[in-house]
C-alpha positions in Angstrom: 4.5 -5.1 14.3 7.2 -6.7 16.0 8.0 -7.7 19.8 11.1 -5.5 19.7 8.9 -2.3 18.9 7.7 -2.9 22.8 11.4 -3.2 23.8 11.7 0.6 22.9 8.2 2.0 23.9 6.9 3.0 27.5 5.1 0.9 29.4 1.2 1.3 28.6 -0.9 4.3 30.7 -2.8 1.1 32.7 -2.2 -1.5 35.3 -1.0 -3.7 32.9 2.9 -4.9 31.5 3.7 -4.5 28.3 3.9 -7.8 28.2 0.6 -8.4 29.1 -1.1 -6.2 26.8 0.9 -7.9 23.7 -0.9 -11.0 25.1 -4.1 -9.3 25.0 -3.5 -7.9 21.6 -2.5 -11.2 20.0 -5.5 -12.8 22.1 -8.1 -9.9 20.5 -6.8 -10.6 17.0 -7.6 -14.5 17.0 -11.0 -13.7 18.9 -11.4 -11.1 15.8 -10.5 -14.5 13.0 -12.9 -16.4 14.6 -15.5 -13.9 14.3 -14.8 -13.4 11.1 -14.7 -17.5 10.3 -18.1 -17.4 11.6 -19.5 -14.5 10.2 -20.4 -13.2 13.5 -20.4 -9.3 12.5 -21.3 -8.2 16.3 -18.2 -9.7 18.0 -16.1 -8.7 15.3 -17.2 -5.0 15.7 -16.2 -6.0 19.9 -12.9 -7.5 18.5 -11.9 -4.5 16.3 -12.7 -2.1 19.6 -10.6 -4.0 21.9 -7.5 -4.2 18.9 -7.6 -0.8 18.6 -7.5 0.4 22.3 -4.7 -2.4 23.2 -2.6 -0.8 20.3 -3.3 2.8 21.2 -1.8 1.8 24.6 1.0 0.4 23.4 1.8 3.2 20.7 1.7 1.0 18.2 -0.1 1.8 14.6 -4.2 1.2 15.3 -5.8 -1.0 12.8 -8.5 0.1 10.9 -11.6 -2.2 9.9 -13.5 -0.3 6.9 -15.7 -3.3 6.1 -16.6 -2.8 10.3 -17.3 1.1 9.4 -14.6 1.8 12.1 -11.2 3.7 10.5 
């Protein structure tokens, strides 16, 4: 995943830049570590939702967390 992939993909289908969801998404990732550091299974489950529906939007591969039970 690269910032130039978003250089060459359409805006996402919300009110928000492309810029901003890339924020997000890096934002949901590091909320998803911490989680994990912490062993805290329920916001990692909340993490993993909000990963995967930032990078549908952007058209980007979605992530999937088997240990989660979400593929």
């Amino acid at each position: 995943m690269t910032a130039i992939m978003s250089l060459h993909h359409e805006a996402p289908k919300n009110n928000f830049t492309t810029g901003q969801s890339w924020g997000a998404l890096r934002k949901a990732w590091k909320g998803y570590r911490i989680a994990k550091v912490q062993g805290d299974s329920n916001k990692m489950r909340e993490y993993a939702g909000k990963i995967r529906k930032i990078q549908g939007e952007l058209g980007v591969s979605v992530a999937s967390f088997p240990h989660l039970g979400i593929n």
